[in-house]
Structure formats: structure tokens, C-alpha cells
N, C-alpha and C positions, 0 to 999 in steps of 0.2 A: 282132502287136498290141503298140501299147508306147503308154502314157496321155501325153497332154500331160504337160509339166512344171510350167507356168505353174501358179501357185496351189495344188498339192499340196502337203500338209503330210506330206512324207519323212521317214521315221523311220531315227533314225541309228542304232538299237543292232536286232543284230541279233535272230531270237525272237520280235517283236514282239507284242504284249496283241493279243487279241482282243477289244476293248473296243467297245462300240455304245454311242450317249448316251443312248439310249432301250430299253427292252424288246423282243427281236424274237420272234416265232414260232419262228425258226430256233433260236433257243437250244435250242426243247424239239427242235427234230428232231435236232441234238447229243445232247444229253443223255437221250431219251425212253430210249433203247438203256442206257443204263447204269442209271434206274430201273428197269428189268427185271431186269438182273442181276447187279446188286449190293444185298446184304446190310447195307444201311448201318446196321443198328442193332448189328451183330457182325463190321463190318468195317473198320479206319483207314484211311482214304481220301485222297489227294494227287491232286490238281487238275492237271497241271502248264497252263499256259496260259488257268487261270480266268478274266484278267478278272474285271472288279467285280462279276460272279454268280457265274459257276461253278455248282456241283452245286446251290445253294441253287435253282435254278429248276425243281428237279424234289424238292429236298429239302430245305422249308423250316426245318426244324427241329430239324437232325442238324448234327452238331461235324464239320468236314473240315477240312484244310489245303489252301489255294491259295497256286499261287507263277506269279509274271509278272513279265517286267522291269519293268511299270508298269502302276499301276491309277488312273485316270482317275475316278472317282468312287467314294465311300468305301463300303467294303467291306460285307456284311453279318455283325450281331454272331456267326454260329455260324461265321462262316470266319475260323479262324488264316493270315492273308496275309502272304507275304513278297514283300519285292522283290530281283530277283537280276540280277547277270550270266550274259550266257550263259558256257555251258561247266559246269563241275562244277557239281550242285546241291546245297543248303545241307543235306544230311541224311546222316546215318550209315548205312551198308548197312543194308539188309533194314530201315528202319522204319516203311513201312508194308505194310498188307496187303494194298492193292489201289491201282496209281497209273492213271489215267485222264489221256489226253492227247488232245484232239478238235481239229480243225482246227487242229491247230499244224505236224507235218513239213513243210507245205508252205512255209510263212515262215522255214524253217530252209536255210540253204546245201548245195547239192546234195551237198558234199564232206564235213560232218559231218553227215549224216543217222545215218550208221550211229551214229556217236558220241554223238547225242542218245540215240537210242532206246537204248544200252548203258547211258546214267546214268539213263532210267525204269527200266533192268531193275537196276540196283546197289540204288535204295531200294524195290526192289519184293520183298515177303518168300514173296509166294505168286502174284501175275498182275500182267498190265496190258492194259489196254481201251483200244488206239485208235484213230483214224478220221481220214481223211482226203479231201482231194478228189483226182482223180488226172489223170494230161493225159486222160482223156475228158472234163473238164469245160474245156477248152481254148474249142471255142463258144459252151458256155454264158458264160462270159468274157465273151468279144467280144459276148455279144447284152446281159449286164448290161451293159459299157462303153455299145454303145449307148442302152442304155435312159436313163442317166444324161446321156448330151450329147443327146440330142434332149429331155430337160425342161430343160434347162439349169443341170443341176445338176453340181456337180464329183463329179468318181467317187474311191471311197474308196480310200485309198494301198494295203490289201490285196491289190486286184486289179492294182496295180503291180506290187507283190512278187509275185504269181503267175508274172509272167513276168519278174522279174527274177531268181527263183531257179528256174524251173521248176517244174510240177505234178509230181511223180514217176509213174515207170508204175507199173503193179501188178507188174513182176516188181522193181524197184526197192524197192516198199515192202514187198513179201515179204523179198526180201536184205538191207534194211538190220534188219527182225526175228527175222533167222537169226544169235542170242545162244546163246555155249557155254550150258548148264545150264538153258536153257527150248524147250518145243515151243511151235508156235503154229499156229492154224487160222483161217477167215474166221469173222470176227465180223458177224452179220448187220445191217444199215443199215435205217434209213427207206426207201419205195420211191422211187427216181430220180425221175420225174415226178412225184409227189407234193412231195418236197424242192423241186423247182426250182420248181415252181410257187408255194409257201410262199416263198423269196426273195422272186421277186417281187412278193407281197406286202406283206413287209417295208418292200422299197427304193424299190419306185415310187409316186409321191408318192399318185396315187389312191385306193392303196389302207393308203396305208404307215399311215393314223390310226385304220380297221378293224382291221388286223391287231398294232397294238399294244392297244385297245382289248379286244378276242379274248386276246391274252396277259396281260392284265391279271385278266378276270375268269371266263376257262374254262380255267384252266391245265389242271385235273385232266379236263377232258373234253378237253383236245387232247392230254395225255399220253396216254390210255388209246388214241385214234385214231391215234397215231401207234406206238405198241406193236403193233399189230393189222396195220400196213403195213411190216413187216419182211420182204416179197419182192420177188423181181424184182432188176434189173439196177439202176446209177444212178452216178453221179461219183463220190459219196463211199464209198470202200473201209475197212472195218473189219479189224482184225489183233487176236485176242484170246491174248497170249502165259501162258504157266504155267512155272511154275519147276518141274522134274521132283523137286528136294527142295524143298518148303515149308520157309521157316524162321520164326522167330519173330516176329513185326515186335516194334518198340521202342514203336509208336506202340496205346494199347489203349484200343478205341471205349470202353468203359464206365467208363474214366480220363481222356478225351482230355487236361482239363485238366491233369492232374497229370502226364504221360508227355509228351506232344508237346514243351518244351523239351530235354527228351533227346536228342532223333530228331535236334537242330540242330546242326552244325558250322561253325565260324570260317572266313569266306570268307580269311580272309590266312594264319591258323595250322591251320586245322582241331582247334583246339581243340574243348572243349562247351562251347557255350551254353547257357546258363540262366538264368529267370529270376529276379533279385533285388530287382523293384519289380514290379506289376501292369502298367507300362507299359513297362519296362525288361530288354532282353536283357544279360547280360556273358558276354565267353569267359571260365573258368578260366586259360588259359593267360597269355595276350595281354594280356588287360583290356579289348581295346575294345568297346564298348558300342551298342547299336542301341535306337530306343526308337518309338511308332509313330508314324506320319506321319498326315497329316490325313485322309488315305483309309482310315487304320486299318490298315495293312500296315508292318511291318518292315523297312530297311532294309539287307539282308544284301548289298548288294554292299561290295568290298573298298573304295569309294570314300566308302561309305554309315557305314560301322561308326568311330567316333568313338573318337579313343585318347585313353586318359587323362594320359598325359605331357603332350598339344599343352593340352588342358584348363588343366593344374595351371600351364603357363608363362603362359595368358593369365590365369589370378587372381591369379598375383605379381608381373607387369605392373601388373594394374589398383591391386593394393595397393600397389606403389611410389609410383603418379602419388597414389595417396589419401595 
């Protein structure tokens, strides 16, 4: 299966957001599994692959950090967002307590997979929860594909990347979560027909204004229904890893405010960041500076972070011409 080309909007940085423009179902079959078992009022918690909800759609009113290379519509206020490159993540070992990464390994190149999942296990201080689809959702693929050309609608660049990088098997996503210093076991999922049939949902035009409608105003009765359908067989594979020593995280739920600049490290120096205006990051080391963007997220890639030299020569330029 390989999508037309014509008219897809191809995304050129690898990682990609898992951004929807509208509210889906499917978020809560993501996330339903982690409102179950995570402690978020006694846990710091990292997003990694948020998109512009993340955890907020099962937890609206709890302090987390999300990080994506981009987030397409502006963030909400209890999520600390960064924008990143891929490869190393913007955070100090072990700061937080629980990192959560859902439908992301798959968008990730088959050859740094292991390598993803090593930088959730460096900022993760006690576990990490995550989930994915696997090549048995290979069909299901091609039946979305077709669902989308016979309404004549253009099919989402996501399901390109499925088979541009590969679905991973399950011995795949096993081995690339076989990290020195943690054990790990299946982390139980939504049930297979139940999720796909909630896709569908979602994506097909029919139905796609109910079941936003439905996520809109039953969220807390489709969380509890989908907590309840955690058996059986299904595409999406969960991997729940634990660090055999706990350590400290940097990041502390009942401070998040005050702690979470800590946990950040300089994409070019690895300095700390921190902040020294409400809307403004600086490294100690470096000086360069990140401040939020219009979606309300950070911009920590190495291309993102603003030096204060290039600054200081553009305002003795402009005071010369003055």
C-alpha cells in the first residue's frame, strides 16, 4: 500500500505531531489506559508526542509537560509545551516520574527506534507507558486508505508514514524496550474491535460529527467505557517499562511551577534553562533564549533558541542608521 502523492501535505521533520484539527474519540482510547494508571495528582508527567491535547483529554486540570516537534493549534493552559527536534530530548536525566508516549514509535524510523525509546527511559525517574500500533494493523491501513478515496476525501500524511517507516512487529517493540536498568511487561490496551471501530468513527464523514459531538460532551462516560474494555487481542500494543532503581525526578507534581524549568536543558550547549520572564526561557551557559510561540509552546530546537549576540548586532545596526 503506498498513498498517492498528489495533494498530500508531507511532513518533512521526522517524529511527527500527532495533531487532529478537531476532537477525536480515539484520543480517549490513547489515553483512557493511562487515566487508569497514572497517579497524576503525585506524579510529573511528560507527554512525549502530545500534540495540542495530550493528557489534558483525560486530565483536565492537572500540570504536565508535552513536547512535539509541532503543535498546530494552541496548547492548553495546564500543558508546559515544547517544540523539539528529533533526537535527544530537552530534559535532564530522571526528571520526570512517569514519561507516556502513545502512537508515536511508529512515525519514528525503523533504525532509531531503540534510540527513541532509550531518551524516554534517560528522563524517565521511575516508568514509562507506551503504546503503539503494530504491522497487524497493516489491513486495517488499507481499509482506512480505502475508506478515505471512495468519499473523496484525501487520506491523512499519518497513514503514509505507516508504510513509509513500517508498523514495528511486536518482537521489534519488545527489543527496542529491552533498556539496561529497567524491566518491562504488556501494558494492557483498549479492545482491538472496539478501537477500530471508534476510528472509524472518528474519520468517516457519516459519522466523523457524532463522534466528535460524543467527545465533546461524554468524555467522563467514554473514559470509564473504555477503561472497562482492556481485553482481548487488537493492533495497538502497550509496553509498560520500570526502572529497577527509582530515582528522584527533578520534575515535583505539587511544585510543577517552580521545578519544571529545571528538568530543561540547551538544545545546542546543554546548559539549564530557566526561566527569567513568565514568557521567556534563557540557558545559564549560552544565553540563548526561547520564548512562547503562538500555540503556547517553546521553542527548543537548536534552530528555535535565539542568541543574544545576533540580537545585540541587529540594535547597533539599527542605531547607527537612527
Amino acid at each position: 500500500m503506498r498513498l498517492p502523492e498528489a495533494g498530500l501535505d508531507r511532513r518533512t521533520t521526522r517524529y511527527p505531531s500527532m495533531v487532529h484539527s478537531v476532537p477525536v474519540l480515539n484520543w480517549l482510547v490513547r489515553y483512557a489506559p493511562v487515566a487508569a494508571d497514572v497517579e497524576i495528582a503525585t506524579s510529573s508527567v511528560l507527554d512525549v508526542g502530545s500534540g495540542s491535547v495530550g493528557l489534558s483529554c483525560v486530565f483536565p486540570q492537572a500540570k504536565f509537560a508535552g513536547q512535539d516537534v509541532a503543535f498546530s493549534e494552541p496548547v492548553p493552559s495546564q500543558m508546559f509545551a515544547v517544540r523539539t527536534d528529533p533526537g535527544r530530548f530537552p530534559w535532564v536525566d530522571s526528571a520526570f516520574d512517569t514519561v507516556v508516549c502513545l502512537d508515536v514509535l511508529e512515525h519514528v524510523p525503523g533504525a532509531e527506534r531503540s534510540r527513541f525509546v532509550q531518551e524516554c527511559a534517560r528522563v524517565a525517574a521511575r516508568r514509562i507507558l507506551l503504546s503503539c500500533p503494530t504491522d497487524t494493523g497493516v489491513d486495517a491501513d488499507d481499509f482506512l486508505l480505502q475508506m478515505y478515496l471512495s468519499s473523496g476525501e484525501e487520506p491523512p500524511s499519518w497513514l503514509d508514514e505507516h508504510v513509509e517507516f513500517g508498523l514495528p512487529t511486536i518482537a521489534e517493540l519488545e527489543a527496542a524496550c529491552e533498556v539496561p536498568g529497567f524491566h518491562h511487561n504488556r501494558w494492557p490496551q483498549v479492545n482491538g474491535l472496539l478501537a477500530g471501530l471508534i476510528v472509524v468513527g472518528d474519520f468517516h464523514p457519516f459519522y466523523r460529527a457524532d463522534a466528535a459531538t460524543e467527545y465533546r460532551s461524554r468524555q467522563v462516560d467514554w473514559i470509564a467505557a473504555l477503561q472497562a474494555c482492556r481485553f482481548g487481542d487488537g493492533i495497538r500494543q502497550g509496553i509498560e517499562m520500570e526502572r529497577i532503581d527509582a530515582a528522584e525526578p527533578t520534575v515535583d507534581p505539587l511544585r510543577f511551577d517552580q521545578t519544571i524549568a529545571a528538568a530543561l536543558e540547551c538544545a545546542v550547549c546543554r546548559g539549564r534553562l530557566g526561566l527569567v520572564e513568565s514568557t521567556t526561557l534563557s540557558c545559564s551557559s549560552c544565553g540563548r533564549t526561547a520564548t512562547l510561540d503562538q500555540a503556547g509552546a517553546y521553542d527548543l530546537r537548536a534552530d528555535g533558541l535565539t542568541s543574544p549576540r545576533k540580537r545585540w548586532r541587529i540594535g547597533k545596526r539599527f542605531r547607527r542608521r537612527a
